[in-house]
Residue, then its C-alpha position, 0 to 999 in steps of 0.5 A: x676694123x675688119x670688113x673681111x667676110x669671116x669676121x676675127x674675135x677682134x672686130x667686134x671691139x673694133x674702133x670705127x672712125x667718126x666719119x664712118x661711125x656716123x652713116x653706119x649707125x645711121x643705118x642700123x636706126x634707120x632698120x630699126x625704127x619702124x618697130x618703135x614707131x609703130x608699137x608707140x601708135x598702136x599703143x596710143x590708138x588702142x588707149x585712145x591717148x592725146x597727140x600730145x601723150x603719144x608724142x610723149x610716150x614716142x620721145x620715151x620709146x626712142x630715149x629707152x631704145x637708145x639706152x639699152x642699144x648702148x647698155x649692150x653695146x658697151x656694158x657695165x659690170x656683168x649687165x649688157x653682152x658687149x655685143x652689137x644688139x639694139x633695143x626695142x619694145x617688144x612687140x608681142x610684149x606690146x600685145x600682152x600688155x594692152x591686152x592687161x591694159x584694156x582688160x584691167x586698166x593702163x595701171x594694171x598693165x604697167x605694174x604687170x611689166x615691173x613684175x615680169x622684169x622683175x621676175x626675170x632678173x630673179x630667174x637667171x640665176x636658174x637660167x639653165x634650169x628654166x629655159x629647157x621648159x621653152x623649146x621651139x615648139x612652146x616658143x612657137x606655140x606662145x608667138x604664134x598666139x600672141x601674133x594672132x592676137x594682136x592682129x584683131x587688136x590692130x583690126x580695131x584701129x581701123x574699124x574701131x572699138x565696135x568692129x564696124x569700119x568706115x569704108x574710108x578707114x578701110x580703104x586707107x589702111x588697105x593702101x598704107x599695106x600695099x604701100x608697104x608690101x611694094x616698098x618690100x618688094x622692090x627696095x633693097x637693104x636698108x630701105x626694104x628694113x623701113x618698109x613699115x616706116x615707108x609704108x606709114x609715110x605713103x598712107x598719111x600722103x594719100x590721107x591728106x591727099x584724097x580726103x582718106x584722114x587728116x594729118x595732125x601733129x602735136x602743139x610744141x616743140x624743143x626737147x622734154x624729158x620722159x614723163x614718170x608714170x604717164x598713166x598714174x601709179x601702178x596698180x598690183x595684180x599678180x594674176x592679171x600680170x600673169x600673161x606676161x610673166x610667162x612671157x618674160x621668162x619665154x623670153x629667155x630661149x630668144x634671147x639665147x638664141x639671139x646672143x648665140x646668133x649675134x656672136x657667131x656673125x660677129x666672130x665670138x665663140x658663143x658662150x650662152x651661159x655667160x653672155x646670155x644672163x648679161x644680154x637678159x640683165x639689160x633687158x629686164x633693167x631697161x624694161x623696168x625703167x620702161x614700165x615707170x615710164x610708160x611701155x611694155x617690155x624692152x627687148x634686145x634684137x637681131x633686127x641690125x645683124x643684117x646690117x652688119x653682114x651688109x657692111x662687114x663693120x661688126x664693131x659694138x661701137x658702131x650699135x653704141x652710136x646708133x643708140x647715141x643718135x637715138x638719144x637724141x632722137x629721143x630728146x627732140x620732141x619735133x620729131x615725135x610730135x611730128x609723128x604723131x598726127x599719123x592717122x588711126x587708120x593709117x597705124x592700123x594698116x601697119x600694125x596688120x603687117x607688123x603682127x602678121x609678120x610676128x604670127x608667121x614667125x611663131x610658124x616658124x619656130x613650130x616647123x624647127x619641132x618635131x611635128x611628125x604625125x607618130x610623135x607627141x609634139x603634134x598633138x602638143x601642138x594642136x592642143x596648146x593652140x586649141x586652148x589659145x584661140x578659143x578665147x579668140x573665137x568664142x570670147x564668152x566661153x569661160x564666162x561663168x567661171x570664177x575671176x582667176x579661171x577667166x583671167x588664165x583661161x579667158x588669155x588666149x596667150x596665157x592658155x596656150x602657152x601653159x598647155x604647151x609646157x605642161x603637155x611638153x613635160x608631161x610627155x616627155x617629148x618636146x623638142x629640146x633645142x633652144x631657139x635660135x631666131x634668123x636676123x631680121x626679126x623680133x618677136x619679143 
């Protein structure tokens, strides 16, 4: 095992001894769980599902989580890079898939993650050929859009479907952010990485507390298994799947970033075009096991790379025990159950941070473009995100068109992200480079 800060091409095959294996991948769970969490109660308070379907759904996320973590952390065949890499759903998948969900039905939307990990197994193949068409400015474009869009979804948990929030509500979510925010500011390492979770935990204490909400959580107990097709059989609709089959195959130029990332920290030489169609092929296998249980897409992460850098430990081995516990996690239906009498109001408020955060991201990855004012990619730019928020601000403005001109037009994330790839291509100066995300940090 090497600690050292220049990690050797050995440390990543490394073998840690159980008494250090066991509080290391404990902290890598610990940095990451927010994310599953608050994507399951978004999920469930946007599709208004039972406390008992959220626990459920909660036990199938952390279960999944836990599969992909030790598919790339060990690998099999040529699928999983054989790196340190959890999983997680992808949260801006997430909003494209309650997007399909509540605009052609739960069904719709889990045929439409089928279809896109589906799509992305097919593509690799012409992996080189497809990322090019992604550069940062595209990628910034797309996460920015869906960033922005899910904020107003995540808006409705707190006001609900009407847009006319109870004060209390309000004032609950309100609470649960500052929470939040405080948690972030002064803890540091991996406590500041469970903000979020931290920030859900001080909201429900305040709900009971004062009266703000009440705390809930599901009849049951013991262990389950995950429910096959929560949401009854899929229902094909390439067109309403559109949205996130763009997004699969955007998910390409992360996912080469990432790969790239994860390598250098742990002191492999980057080999993006073996190592990347291995990361993509365990992503889209758990994103289809995911689909016939109920979430969206599942996403490898450079959420751990911090963790890794923290400790010095860069062995897979110890991403493989996260995902062990995990499992177990997943399995253990108290905890689930436990988790889902969080209030509405409460997700809701973490759900802003959660989707905030992902919008300032997609700034992020606009600033590594060329926005220059004398170049193309301004005007790219403007006009992809013209054409992806005027579905948000004037949700009527393509009302009259035919079904299939809505369905394009009419998302927000679809318009904006086509615009951005045509008018790259078309003028011939988009910025090339591929994506290469900072750790910590998920968009997909």
């Amino acid at each position: 095992m090497t600690t050292a800060s220049t990690p050797t091409p050995e440390a990543v095959d490394a073998r840690v001894p159980l008494r250090r294996l066991v509080p290391l991948a404990a902290q890598h769970v610990l940095a990451m769980i927010a994310a599953p969490v608050s994507t399951v109660f978004l999920v469930a308070g946007s599709l208004k599902m039972s406390p008992g379907a959220t626990a459920s759904l909660l036990s199938t996320v952390l279960l999944l989580c836990g599969a992909g973590a030790l598919l790339q952390s060990l690998g099999v065949w040529r699928i999983g890079g054989r790196l340190p890499f959890v999983m997680l759903p992808g949260g801006a998948a997430t909003a494209l898939f309650l997007q399909i969900a509540q605009e052609h039905g739960a069904p719709t939307a889990t045929s439409a993650v089928l279809l896109a990990a589906a799509l992305l197994l097919a593509v690799l193949p012409l992996y080189a050929r497809v990322v090019r068409f992604f550069p940062p400015l595209v990628m910034g474009v797309t996460v920015l859009l869906i960033g922005v869009a899910m904020i107003r979804v995540a808006a409705r948990l707190v006001t609900g479907p009407d847009g006319t929030g109870e004060p209390r509500a309000v004032l609950l979510a309100a609470l649960t952010v500052a929470a939040t925010v405080a948690a972030y500011v002064f803890l540091r390492g991996v406590w500041r990485q469970t903000s979020v979770l931290i920030g859900m935990a001080a909201g429900t204490l305040v709900a009971v507390g004062t009266g703000l909400g009440s705390f809930g959580p599901a009849a049951g107990g013991g262990f389950a298994l995950p429910v096959f097709l929560p949401f009854g059989a899929p229902r094909f609709d390439l067109v309403a799947a559109l949205p996130l089959l763009l997004f699969s195959l955007t998910t390409l130029a992360e996912i080469t970033g990432q790969t790239v990332l994860n390598s250098e920290t742990v002191g492999r030489t980057p080999a993006p075009g073996r190592d990347v169609p291995r990361v993509a092929r365990a992503d889209a296998l758990v994103s289809l096991a995911g689909g016939l249980f109920g979430t969206s897409l599942m996403v490898t992460s450079a959420e751990n790379i911090g963790i890794g850098r923290l400790t010095g430990v860069r062995s897979r081995f110890v991403t493989a025990g996260a995902g062990v516990l995990l499992v177990v996690l997943g399995l253990a239906t108290p905890v689930s159950r436990a988790l889902a009498g969080i209030p509405e109001a409460v997700v809701g408020g973490s759900a802003l941070v959660v989707y905030a955060v992902i919008a300032v991201m997609g700034v992020e990855m606009l600033r590594r473009a060329d926005l220059s004012g004398t170049g193309a990619g301004s005007l790219t730019a403007a006009l992809a995100l013209t054409a992806g928020l005027l579905p948000l601000l004037s949700p009527d403005l393509y009302a009259g068109f035919p079904a299939l001109a809505r369905t394009i037009l009419g998302s927000g994330v679809v318009a904006g992200t086509l615009t951005a790839v045509l008018l790259g291509a078309l003028l011939g100066r988009s910025d090339r480079e591929t994506v290469t995300p900072e750790a910590p940090g998920h968009a997909g």
